[in-house]
Structures are given as structure tokens and as C-alpha cells.
C-alpha positions as CSV (number, residue, x, y, z in Angstrom):
1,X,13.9,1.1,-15.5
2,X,12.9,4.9,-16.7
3,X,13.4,7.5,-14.5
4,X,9.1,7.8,-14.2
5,X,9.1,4.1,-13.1
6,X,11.7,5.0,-10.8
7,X,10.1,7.9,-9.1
8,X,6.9,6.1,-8.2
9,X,8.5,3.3,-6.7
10,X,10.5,5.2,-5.0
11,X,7.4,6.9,-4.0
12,X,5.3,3.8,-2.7
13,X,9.0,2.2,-0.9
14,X,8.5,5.8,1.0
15,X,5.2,5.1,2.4
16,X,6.1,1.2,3.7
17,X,9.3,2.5,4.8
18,X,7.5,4.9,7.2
19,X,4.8,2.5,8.3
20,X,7.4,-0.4,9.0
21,X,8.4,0.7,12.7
22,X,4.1,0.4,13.8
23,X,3.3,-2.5,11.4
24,X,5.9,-5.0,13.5
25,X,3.7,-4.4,16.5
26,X,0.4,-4.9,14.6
27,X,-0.7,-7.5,12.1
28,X,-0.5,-5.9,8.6
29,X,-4.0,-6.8,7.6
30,X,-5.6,-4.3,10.9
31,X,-4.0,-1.4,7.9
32,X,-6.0,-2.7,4.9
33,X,-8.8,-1.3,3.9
34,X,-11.0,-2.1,0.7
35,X,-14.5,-0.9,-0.7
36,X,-16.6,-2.3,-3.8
37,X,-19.3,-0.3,-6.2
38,X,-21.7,-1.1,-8.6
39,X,-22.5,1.8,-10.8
40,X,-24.3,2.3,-14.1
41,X,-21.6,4.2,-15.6
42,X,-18.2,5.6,-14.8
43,X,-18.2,9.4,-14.0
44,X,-14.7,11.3,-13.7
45,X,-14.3,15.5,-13.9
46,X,-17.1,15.9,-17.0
47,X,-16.7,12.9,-19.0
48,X,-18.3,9.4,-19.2
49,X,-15.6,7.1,-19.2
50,X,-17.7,4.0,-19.3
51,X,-21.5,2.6,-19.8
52,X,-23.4,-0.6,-18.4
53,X,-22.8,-2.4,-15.1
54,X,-19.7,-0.6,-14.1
55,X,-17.7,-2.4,-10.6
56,X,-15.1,-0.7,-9.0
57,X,-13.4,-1.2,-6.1
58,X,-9.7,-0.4,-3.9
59,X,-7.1,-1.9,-2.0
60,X,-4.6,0.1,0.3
61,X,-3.0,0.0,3.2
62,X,-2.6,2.9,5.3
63,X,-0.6,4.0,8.9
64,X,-0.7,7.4,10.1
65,X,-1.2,10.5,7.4
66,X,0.2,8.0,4.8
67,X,-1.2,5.4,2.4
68,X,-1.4,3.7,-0.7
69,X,-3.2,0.7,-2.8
70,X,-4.7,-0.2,-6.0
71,X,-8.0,1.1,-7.7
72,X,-9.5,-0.9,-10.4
73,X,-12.5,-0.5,-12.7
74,X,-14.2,-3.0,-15.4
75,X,-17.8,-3.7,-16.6
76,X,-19.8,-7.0,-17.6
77,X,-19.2,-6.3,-21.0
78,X,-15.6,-5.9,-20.8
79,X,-15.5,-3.0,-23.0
80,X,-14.3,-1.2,-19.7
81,X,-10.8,-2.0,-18.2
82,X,-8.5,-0.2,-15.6
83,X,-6.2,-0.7,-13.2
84,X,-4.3,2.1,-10.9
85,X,-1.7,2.4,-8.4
86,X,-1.8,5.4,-6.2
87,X,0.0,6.9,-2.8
88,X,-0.8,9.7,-0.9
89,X,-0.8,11.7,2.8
90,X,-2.9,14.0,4.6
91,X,-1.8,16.5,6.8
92,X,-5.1,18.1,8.6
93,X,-6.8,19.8,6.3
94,X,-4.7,19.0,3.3
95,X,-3.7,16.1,1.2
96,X,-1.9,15.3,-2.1
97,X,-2.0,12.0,-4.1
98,X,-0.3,10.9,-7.1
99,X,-1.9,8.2,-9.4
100,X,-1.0,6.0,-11.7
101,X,-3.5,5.5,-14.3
102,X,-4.0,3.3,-16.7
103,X,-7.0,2.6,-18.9
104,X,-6.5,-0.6,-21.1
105,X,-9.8,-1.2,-22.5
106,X,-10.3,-3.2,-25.9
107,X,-11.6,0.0,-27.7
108,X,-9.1,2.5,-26.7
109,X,-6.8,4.8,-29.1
110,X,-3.7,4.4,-27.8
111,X,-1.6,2.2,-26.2
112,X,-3.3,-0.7,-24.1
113,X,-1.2,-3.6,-24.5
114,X,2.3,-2.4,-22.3
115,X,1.5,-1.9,-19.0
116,X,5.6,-1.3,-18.3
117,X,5.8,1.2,-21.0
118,X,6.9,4.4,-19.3
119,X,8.1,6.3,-22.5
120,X,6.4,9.4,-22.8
121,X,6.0,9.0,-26.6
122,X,4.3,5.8,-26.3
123,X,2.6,5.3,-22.8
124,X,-1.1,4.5,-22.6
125,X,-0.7,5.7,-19.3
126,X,-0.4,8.9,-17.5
127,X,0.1,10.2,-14.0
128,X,-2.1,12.6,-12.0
129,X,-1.3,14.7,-9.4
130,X,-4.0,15.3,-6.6
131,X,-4.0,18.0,-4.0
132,X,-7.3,19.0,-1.5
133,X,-7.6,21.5,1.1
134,X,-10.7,21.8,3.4
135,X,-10.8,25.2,4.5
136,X,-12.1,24.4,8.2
137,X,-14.7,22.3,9.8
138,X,-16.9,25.2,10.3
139,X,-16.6,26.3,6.3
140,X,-16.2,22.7,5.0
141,X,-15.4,24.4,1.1
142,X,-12.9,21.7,-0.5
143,X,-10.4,23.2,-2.9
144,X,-8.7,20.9,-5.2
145,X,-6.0,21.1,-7.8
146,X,-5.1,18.4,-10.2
147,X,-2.3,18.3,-13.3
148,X,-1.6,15.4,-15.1
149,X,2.1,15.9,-15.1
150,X,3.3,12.6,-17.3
151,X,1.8,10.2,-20.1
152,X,-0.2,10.4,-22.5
153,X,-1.3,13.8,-22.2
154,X,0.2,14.9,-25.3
155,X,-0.2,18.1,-27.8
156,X,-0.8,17.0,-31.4
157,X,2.9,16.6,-32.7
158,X,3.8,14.3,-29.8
159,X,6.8,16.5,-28.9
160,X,5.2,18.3,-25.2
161,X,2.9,17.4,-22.5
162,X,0.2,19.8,-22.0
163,X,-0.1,19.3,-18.5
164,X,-4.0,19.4,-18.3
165,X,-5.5,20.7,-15.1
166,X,-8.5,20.0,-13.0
167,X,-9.9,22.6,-10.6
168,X,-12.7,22.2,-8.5
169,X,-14.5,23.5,-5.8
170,X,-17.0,21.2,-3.5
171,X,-19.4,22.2,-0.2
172,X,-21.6,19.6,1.9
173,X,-24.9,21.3,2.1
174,X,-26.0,18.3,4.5
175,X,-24.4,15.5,6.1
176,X,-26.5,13.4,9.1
177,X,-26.4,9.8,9.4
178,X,-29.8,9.5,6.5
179,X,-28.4,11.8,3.7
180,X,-25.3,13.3,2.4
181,X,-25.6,15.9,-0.2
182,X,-23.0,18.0,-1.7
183,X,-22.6,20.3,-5.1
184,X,-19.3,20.5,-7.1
185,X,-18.2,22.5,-9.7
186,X,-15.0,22.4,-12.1
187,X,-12.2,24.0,-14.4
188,X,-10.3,22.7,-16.7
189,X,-7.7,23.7,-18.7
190,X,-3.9,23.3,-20.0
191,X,-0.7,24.7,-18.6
192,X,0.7,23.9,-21.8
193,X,-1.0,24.7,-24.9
194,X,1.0,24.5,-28.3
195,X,0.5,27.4,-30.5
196,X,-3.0,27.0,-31.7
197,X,-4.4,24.2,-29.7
198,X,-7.3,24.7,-27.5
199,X,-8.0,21.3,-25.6
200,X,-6.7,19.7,-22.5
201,X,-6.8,16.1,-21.1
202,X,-10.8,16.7,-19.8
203,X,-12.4,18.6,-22.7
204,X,-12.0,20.4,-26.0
205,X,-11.3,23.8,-25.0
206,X,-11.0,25.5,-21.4
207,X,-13.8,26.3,-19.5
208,X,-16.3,24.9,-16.8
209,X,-16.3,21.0,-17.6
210,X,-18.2,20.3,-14.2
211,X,-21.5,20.9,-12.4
212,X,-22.1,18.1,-10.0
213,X,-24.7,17.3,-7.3
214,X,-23.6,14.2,-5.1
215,X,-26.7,12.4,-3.0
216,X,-26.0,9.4,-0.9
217,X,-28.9,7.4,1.0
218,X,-27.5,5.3,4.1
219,X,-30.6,2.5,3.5
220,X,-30.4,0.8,7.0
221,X,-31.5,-3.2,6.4
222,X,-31.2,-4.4,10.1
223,X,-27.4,-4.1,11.2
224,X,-26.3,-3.3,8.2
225,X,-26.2,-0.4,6.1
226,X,-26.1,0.1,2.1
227,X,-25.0,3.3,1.1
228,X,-27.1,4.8,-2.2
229,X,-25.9,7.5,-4.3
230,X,-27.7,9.2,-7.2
231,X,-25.3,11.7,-9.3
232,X,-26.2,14.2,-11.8
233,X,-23.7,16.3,-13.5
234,X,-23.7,18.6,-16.3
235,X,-20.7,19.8,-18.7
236,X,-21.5,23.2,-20.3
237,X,-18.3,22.7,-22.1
238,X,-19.2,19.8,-24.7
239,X,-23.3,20.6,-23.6
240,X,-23.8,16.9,-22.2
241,X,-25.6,15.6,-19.0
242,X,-25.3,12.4,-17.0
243,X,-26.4,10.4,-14.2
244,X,-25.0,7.7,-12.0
245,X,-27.0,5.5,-9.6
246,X,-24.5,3.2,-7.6
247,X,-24.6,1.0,-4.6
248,X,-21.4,0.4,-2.2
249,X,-21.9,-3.1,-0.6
250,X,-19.3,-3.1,2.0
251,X,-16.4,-0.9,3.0
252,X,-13.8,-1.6,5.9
């Protein structure tokens, strides 16, 4: 086993281990939690990632500021295909996560076919470091930082990972039970450029990659509710716009 495949089970044996005490004196399953969309596309930090009838949907289990599960993505088509792995905490207003992403759709230019391969050279994976801090309740401005920090976030040559980063800002101008409606907008660049290279993991050169307004509609339909969003976002950076509509049909 390589020292990255190491790290993150070392990582997710963490987060049981610290759970293991409370889940004895409850059943396991009152710490699962799971959700399920249906999108028209795939949206992530300024980039389309997939088209059609996109479904995603997560698994975790969580006790206390700690958690971790699985977040998967695919469409009708099956041109789109991904699985992750991810653990995290949260301390008050602050949290970090680290994922474990890996994209293994038919079309894709790299790697797709080892999900075990943790060589640097030849992943088709890569790992991204997550970290959000609220600022307080009464200024609800969330700060976020985000490096891929292994995988196939390569320069050119193959010999150095650039370490691409995602910055972001985000502000709730309304939340009530009808309508939630925020704005986000994001950085990105690399921490490691080689000598003449200009692009990162998110876009071709540095710069603002992200200008996002978030709507979600809470439709109640007798005792239940379906929560609606509508997303359009903007990147100046490659001069492209998109827009998601997507329904969540339960979430426990």
C-alpha cells in the first residue's frame, strides 16, 4: 500500500475510532445520513463537468464534529461517472474536509480504469483539501480555501504537482423557510507553477473562474417538501455561462 493510500485510511479509521465509544449505545444506522439529486448538468468551481440528466447522491455517517461517507455522480447516458470518499470535522464556525476524487468516465484523458492506483505519475485521481470559515451568525460571509494537494494535478512534464487552489467567498442574502438565496464568487490559481505555465487544476490561467447565484425553492406538496434550485454562474476566465435546475427528492 502507498503512503497516499495509507494516509486516508488512516484518516477515515480516525473518525470511526472516535465515534465508537457513542455508537455502542446507539444503533449505527440513527448516524447515517444520505441525500439524492437530479440535475441537468454537473457544476463544480467554473467548469461543467457533465451534461444531461445528471443523479447525485451521499452516504456518511457522522457522530459529533466528525464524519465521513461516499459521494457519487453518473448520468443516463453513462458518459458521466464518479465515485468519492471523503472525511471531515467541524469545529463552530470552521471545518476542513479532505476528498478523494475520482472521475472514471468512458471519455476521460487519463487514467480511468485503476481505481487502486495511488502513483502520482499515473493516478486518475486526485485529492482535495477543503477548509470553510463562517465569520459569525450575524455576518454569515463563508471563506473557503481549497488545494488539490495529490493526483493528477500535474505540470506538463509530469515531474511536480501544481497544487491548484480554489478560493471563494459566499453570503446568504435570504434564508426563510420559502427561499434561500445566496451569491458566490471564486479564485483560482496554482501554488506551483513550472517556469512558463499559466493554468491550474480549474482554468487556463489564474483569475476569477466563479460568479455564482444559488436559489433554492422549498415547494411544500402536503407534508412533504421538495427543495428546487436554479443556478446560474459565469466564468470570466474561459468567458462561459451555465445554468443548473435540480430537484433533491429526500434528504435524512
Amino acid at each position: 500500500m502507498t503512503k497516499a493510500a495509507l494516509l486516508i485510511l488512516m484518516l477515515t479509521t480516525s473518525i470511526f475510532a472516535n465515534a465508537q465509544d457513542s455508537l455502542k449505545n446507539k444503533p449505527f444506522t440513527d448516524h447515517l445520513h444520505s441525500s439524492l439529486q437530479f440535475r441537468n448538468n454537473h457544476l463544480w468551481r467554473g467548469s461543467e463537468v457533465a451534461t444531461g440528466l445528471v443523479y447525485t447522491g451521499n452516504l456518511y455517517v457522522q457522530y459529533g464534529n466528525v464524519y465521513g461517507g461516499f459521494w457519487a455522480g453518473g448520468n443516463t447516458t453513462g458518459s458521466y461517472k464518479e465515485f468519492n470518499t471523503y472525511v471531515g470535522f467541524k469545529v463552530k464556525n470552521f471545518s476542513a474536509e479532505l476528498w478523494d476524487i475520482y472521475n472514471y468516465s468512458p471519455g476521460a484523458g487519463y487514467n480511468n480504469r485503476e481505481f487502486f492506483n495511488y502513483n502520482s505519475y499515473e493516478t486518475g485521481r486526485f485529492w482535495d483539501l477543503r477548509t470553510n470559515y463562517t465569520i459569525s451568525n450575524k455576518i454569515p460571509l463563508t471563506l473557503s480555501w481549497n488545494t488539490v494537494i495529490f493526483g493528477r494535478d500535474r505540470n506538463l512534464s509530469n515531474t511536480e504537482n501544481r497544487y491548484s487552489t480554489f478560493v471563494s467567498a459566499e453570503y446568504p442574502f435570504v434564508k426563510n423557510d420559502k427561499w434561500e438565496i445566496s451569491g458566490r464568487v471564486g479564485y483560482s490559481f496554482a501554488l506551483n507553477n513550472t517556469k512558463g505555465e499559466t493554468g491550474n487544476f480549474f482554468a487556463p490561467k489564474a483569475g476569477v473562474n466563479e460568479v455564482s447565484l444559488m436559489f433554492t425553492r422549498n415547494l411544500k406538496i402536503a407534508n412533504y417538501t421538495l427543495p428546487v434550485g436554479f443556478w446560474p454562474m459565469w466564468n470570466p476566465v474561459t468567458n462561459k455561462a451555465y445554468f443548473q435546475f435540480s430537484i433533491q427528492p429526500f434528504s435524512f
